[in-house]
N, C-alpha and C positions, 0 to 999 in steps of 0.2 A: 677514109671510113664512110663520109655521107655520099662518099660516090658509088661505094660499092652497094650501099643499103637504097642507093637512086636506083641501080641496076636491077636489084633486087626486086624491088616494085613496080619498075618497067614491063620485066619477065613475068609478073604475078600478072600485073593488066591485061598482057597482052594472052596468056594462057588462058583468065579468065572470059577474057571475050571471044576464047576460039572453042571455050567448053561448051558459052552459051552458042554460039555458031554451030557447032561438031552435030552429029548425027550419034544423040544417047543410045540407039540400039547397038552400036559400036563401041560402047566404053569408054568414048575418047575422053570423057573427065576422069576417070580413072588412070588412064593412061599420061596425061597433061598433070594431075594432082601429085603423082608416082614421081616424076620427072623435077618438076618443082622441089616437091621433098630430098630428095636428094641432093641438087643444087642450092639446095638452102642447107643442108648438112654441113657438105664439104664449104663454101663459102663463111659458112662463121664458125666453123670450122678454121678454118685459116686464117682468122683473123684473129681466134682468142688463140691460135698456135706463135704467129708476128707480133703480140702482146709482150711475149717473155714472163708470161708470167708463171709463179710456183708450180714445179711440177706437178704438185697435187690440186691445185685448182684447175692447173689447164685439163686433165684428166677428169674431174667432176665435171669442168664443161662438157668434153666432148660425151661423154654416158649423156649429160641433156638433152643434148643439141640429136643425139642419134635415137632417144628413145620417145622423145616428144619434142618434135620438131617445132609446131607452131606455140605449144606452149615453153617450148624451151629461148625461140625468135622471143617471145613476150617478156616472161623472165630475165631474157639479158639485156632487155631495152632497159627496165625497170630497175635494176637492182646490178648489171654486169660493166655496164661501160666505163670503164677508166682511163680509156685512151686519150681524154681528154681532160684526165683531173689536172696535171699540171699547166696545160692553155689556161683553164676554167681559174685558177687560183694566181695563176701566174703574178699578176698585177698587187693582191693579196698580200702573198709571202714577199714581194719584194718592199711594202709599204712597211711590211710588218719587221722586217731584217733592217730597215733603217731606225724603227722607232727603238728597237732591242737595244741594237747599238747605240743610242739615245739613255738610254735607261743605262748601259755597262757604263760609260761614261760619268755618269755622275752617282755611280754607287758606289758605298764604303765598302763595299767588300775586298780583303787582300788577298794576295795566291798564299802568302809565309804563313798568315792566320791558318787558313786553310790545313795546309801539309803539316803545319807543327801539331794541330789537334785532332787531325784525321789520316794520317800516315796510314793505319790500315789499309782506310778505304779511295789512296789516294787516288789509285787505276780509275775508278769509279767518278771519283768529282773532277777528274780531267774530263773523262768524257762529257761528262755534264755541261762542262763549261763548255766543250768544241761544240754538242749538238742540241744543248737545251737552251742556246741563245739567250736567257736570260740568267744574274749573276748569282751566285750563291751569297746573301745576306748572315751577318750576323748582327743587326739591328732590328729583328725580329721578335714579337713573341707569338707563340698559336695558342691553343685552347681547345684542346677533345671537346666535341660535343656529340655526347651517347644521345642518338634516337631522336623523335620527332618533335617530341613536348619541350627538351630542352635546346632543341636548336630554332626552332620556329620562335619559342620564347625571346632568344636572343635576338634575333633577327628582325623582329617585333620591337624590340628596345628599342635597338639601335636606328633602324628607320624612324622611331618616335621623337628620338633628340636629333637626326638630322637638322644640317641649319645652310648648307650648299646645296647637295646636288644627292641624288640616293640613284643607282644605275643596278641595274640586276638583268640578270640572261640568264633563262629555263629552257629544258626539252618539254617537259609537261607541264602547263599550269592546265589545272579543273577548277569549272565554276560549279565549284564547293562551295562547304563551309569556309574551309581556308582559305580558299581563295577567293571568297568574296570579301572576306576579311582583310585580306593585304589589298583586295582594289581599291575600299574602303581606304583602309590607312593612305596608300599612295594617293590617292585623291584629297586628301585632307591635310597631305603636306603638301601639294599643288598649293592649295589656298590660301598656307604660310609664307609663300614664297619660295620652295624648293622647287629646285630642277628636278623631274625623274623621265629619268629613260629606263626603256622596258624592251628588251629583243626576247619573243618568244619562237623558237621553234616550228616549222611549219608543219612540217610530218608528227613531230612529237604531239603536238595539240591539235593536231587535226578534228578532233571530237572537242573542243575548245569553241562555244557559240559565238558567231560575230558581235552577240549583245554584250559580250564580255569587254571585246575589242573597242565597241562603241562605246561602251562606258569610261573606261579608261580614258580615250581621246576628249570625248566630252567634258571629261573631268581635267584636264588639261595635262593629261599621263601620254609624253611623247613612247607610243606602244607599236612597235615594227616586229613584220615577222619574219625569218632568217629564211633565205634561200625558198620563196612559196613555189609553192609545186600548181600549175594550173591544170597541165594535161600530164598526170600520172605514168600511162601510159605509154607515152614519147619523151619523156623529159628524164635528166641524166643527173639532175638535180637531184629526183629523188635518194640516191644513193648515199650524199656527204652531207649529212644530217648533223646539226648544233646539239651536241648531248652535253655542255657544259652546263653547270649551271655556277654562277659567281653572283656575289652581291659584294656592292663595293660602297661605303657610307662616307662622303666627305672626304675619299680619300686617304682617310685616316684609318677606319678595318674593313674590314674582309670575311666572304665565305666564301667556302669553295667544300664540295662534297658531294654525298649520293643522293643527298632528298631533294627532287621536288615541288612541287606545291599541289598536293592536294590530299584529301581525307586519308587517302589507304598510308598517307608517309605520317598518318601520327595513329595509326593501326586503328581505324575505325570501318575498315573493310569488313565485311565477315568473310570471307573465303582467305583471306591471307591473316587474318586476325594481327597479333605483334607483329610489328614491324621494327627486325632491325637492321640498325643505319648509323651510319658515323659521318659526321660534318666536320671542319675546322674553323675556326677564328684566327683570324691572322688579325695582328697589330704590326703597325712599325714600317721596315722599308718595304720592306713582301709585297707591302699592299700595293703600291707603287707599278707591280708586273702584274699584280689582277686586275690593277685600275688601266691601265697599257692594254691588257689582252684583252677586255672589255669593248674600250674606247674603239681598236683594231677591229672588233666584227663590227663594230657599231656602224663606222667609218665606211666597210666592206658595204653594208646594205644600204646607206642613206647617201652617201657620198655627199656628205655635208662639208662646206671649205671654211665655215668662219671658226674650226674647232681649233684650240693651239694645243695640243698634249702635256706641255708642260705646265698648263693652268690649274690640271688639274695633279698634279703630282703634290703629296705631302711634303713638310719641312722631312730631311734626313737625320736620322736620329745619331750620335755613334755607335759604333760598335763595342757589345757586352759580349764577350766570348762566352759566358756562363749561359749566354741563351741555347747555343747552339746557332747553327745552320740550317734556313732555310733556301728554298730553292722554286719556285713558280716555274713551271711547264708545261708550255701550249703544244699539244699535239695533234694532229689534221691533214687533210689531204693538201693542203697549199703546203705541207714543210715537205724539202726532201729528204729528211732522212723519218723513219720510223721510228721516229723518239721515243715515244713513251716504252713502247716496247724494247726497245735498245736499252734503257734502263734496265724496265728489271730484267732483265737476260744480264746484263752487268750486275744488277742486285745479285743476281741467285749464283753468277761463276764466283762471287766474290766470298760466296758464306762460306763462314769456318765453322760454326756451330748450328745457327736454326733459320730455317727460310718459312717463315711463319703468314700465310695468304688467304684470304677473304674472300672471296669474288661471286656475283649471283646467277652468272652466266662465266662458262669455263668451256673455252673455244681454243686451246693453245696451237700457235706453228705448231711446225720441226724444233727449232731454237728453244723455246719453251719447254715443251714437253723432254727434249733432250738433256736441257739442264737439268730439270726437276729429279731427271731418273738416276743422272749421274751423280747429282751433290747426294740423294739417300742413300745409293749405292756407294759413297765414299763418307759416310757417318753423320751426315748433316740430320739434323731431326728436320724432316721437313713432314709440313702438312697443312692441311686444306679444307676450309672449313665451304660449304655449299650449302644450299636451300633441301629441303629434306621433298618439297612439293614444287611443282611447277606454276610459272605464270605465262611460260612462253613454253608447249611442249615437245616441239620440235627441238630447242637449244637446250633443253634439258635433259633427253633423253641421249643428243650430241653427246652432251656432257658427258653425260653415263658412260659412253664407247669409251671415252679415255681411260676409266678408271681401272679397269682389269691390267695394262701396263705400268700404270703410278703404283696398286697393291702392289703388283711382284717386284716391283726395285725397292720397295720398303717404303713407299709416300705412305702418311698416315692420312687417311680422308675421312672427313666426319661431316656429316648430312645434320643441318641446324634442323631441331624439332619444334622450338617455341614456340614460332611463326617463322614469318618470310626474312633469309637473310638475304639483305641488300646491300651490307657493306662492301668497300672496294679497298683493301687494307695489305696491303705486302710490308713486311717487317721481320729484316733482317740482322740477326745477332746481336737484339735489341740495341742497336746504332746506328741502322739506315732505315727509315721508312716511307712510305708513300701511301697517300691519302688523296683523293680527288673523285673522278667521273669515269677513267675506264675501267673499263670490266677488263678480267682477264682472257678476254677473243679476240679474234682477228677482224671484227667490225669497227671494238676501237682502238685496234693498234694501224689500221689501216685508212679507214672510210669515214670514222665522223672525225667533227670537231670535240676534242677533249681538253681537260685542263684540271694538271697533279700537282700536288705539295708534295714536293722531296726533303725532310725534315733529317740533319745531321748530328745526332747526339744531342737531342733538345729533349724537355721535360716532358715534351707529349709525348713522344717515343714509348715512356713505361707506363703512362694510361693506355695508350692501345696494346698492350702486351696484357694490362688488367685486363679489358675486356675483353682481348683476344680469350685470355684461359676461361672467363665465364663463357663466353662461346660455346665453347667445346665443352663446358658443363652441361651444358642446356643441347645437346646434338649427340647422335648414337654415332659410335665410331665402326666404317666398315667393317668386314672382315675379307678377306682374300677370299679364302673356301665357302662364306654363306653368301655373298656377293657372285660367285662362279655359279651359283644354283638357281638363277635367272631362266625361264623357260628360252626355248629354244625361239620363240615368236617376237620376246620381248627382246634377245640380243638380236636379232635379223632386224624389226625395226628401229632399233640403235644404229646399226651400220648403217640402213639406210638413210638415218637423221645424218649421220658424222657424211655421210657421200656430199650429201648439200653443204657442210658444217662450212668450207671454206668461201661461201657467199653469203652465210647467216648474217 
């Protein structure tokens, strides 16, 4: 690949110095520019074709690549190249498959527990266990936390009675209100004697001031930021972006969810007004895999050697079968298989009654949208709650192109009117759910770093099925026929949006 993009820019130099050379009353940049474009077509052209990748990506490339050449060359630098995600991660996913195997080892979890109490879903928690490398615990507890006031609240505790070590990793932190508030806090348990590490995001904060950054380290807040982008433009970084966010306190709990850190996540925006959002509280061994996944990027950017993993691991609790089943999984471009997504595409072949789904950005495969059509069309209640307005308009308008398929196979979809939904919430036959950072697209089943609680017959389960139905209280439900009465302008730039959808 860098040989061919060498050639590439050989042939431009050399064109371009025959154009300033050529005799303009002759055309010859016209003629030289013509010639180029072309050989810029078919050459990356041939290269996102030797990719193997999804028929329908390769296809949206080649529309770019032929209709806007130089801005399509730019585009794929910036946001296209994966030819390299498993080089780029390599090292990563292999640190990361030994520490897992670290963690299986000394977890209470049994397979008998398992299969005796989840026989349904057993299909499902094999796979779990072969491709979510981390073990299904029943020494767990979680904790719904609806919205921003009451999970920041928590989160706020908890870093307050810290007394080791406080560890968190964001896509966005804003220097906010709140977030000048938790620098504050993080700073003032420096001064107690806490450890805190801080991995922020580099693309996600990019509008994030370096006075932010300086204060934090000032403050003796060890604050790194994940995979930094210097030259946007050339760099392939860009792409595999950190959209986890976890907080992990003493090793002892945990969050992990959609919010976070800044004013619009406790709805103090005026354009998105409410904001809703759903968090978790994990207790017990859980925490143990988000204190692991944590330590793992942390490790990935600092390449620090005096860290031992197990220092930081909780006492093990036993196992309470009455908790239910939790389950921690890391999903990214360093694992090979497409985890997160593997699940619910497992979630939804598996529903016998309702495939109940959240998401604020709705980017589905083939796989996806295939299941969704087939379990309605074979009596599953399924449906889909989405944002009623946009914050991203291009990925919502994507969105919209799917929906005239999901109406006609019977998906029920209802557009949230409160404010902004931002929950990431799949829950099925109120017994399996899933709670974390991806969305339901192909960004994060594919391209960033993500991180879900897969929760087995636990108590949290019929809290998000309560909110789930307020949900859909507070959201208009489509209809087929007034949904099809979309001007003609408005569905041509939907298509348009869904053409790009598979590198959104």
């Amino acid at each position: 690949m860098k040989n061919i993009i060498k050639v590439i820019l050989f042939f431009t130099i050399i064109i371009v110095l025959q154009i300033i050379l050529s005799d303009f009353v002759h055309f010859s940049a016209v003629k030289y520019l013509s010639i180029f474009l072309t050989m810029s077509v078919i050459v990356f052209s041939l290269i996102i074709f030797l990719e193997n990748r999804s028929p329908t990506q390769t296809v949206a490339w080649f529309a770019v690549f032929a209709s806007v050449p130089f801005l399509g060359f730019v585009f794929y630098l910036m946001m296209g190249r994966n030819y390299r995600k498993e080089r780029m991660f390599r090292k990563k996913y292999l640190a990361d498959m030994q520490s897992y195997a670290m963690l299986e080892r000394n977890a209470l979890h049994t397979q008998a527990l398992s299969e005796r109490l989840y026989s349904e879903k057993k299909n499902l928690m094999k796979l779990s266990q072969k491709i979510g490398s981390n073990p299904i615990t029943f020494a767990s507890h979680t904790e719904v936390l609806t919205n921003g006031e009451i999970t920041f609240a928590e989160i706020k505790e908890a870093i307050l009675h810290a007394k080791k070590h406080i560890h968190l990793e964001y896509y966005i932190v804003r220097n906010d209100r709140l977030g000048k508030e938790i620098k504050d806090i993080l700073i003032q348990k420096v001064k107690e004697g806490v450890t805190v590490r801080f991995l922020i995001d580099d693309v996600g904060s990019w509008l994030l001031a370096m006075s932010y950054f300086k204060e934090l380290i000032a403050g003796g807040v060890q604050a790194v930021s994940f995979n930094p982008v210097k030259m946007p433009f050339l760099n392939s970084k860009l792409n595999f972006r950190n959209h986890r966010k976890i907080v992990v306190i003493d090793g002892e709990v945990g969050f992990v969810g959609g919010l976070n850190i800044g004013d619009e996540y406790l709805g103090r925006d005026k354009y998105f007004g409410f904001w809703r959002d759903t968090h978790l509280k994990i207790e017990g061994e859980a925490v143990r895999t988000l204190q692991l996944i944590f330590l793992q990027d942390w490790l990935y950017m600092t390449q620090e050697k005096d860290i031992q993993l197990m220092d930081f691991m909780p006492e093990i609790m036993e196992p309470k079968s009455e908790e239910g089943g939790v389950q921690i999984i890391a999903g990214g471009p360093d694992n090979r298989f497409s985890v997160i997504k593997d699940m619910f595409f497992s979630m939804i072949t598996s529903a016998r009654e309702t495939i109940w789904i959240a998401s604020p950005y709705f980017i589905p495969d083939e796989d996806i949208l295939s299941g969704l059509k087939i379990a309605a069309l074979s009596g599953v209640d399924v449906r889909l709650v989405v944002p009623s307005k946009p914050d991203k308009k291009i990925v919502f308008h994507a969105s919209r192109s799917y929906f005239p398929g999901l109406l006609e196979n019977g998906v029920k979809i209802f557009e949230y009117e409160k404010g902004f939904m931002h929950s990431k919430i799949v829950i099925v036959d109120g017994e399996v759910a899933s709670i974390g950072t991806a969305n339901m697209d192909m960004r994060s089943f594919h391209l960033n770093f993500e991180v879900n609680a897969f929760l087995y017959k636990t108590e949290s389960i019929a809290h998000l099925q309560r909110d789930f139905i307020e949900d859909i209280e507070n959201a208009k439900q489509l209809s087929r026929e007034k949904f099809a009465e979309r001007s003609i302008l408005l569905k041509m730039f939907e298509s348009l949006c869904r053409l790009v959808s598979p590198f959104l």
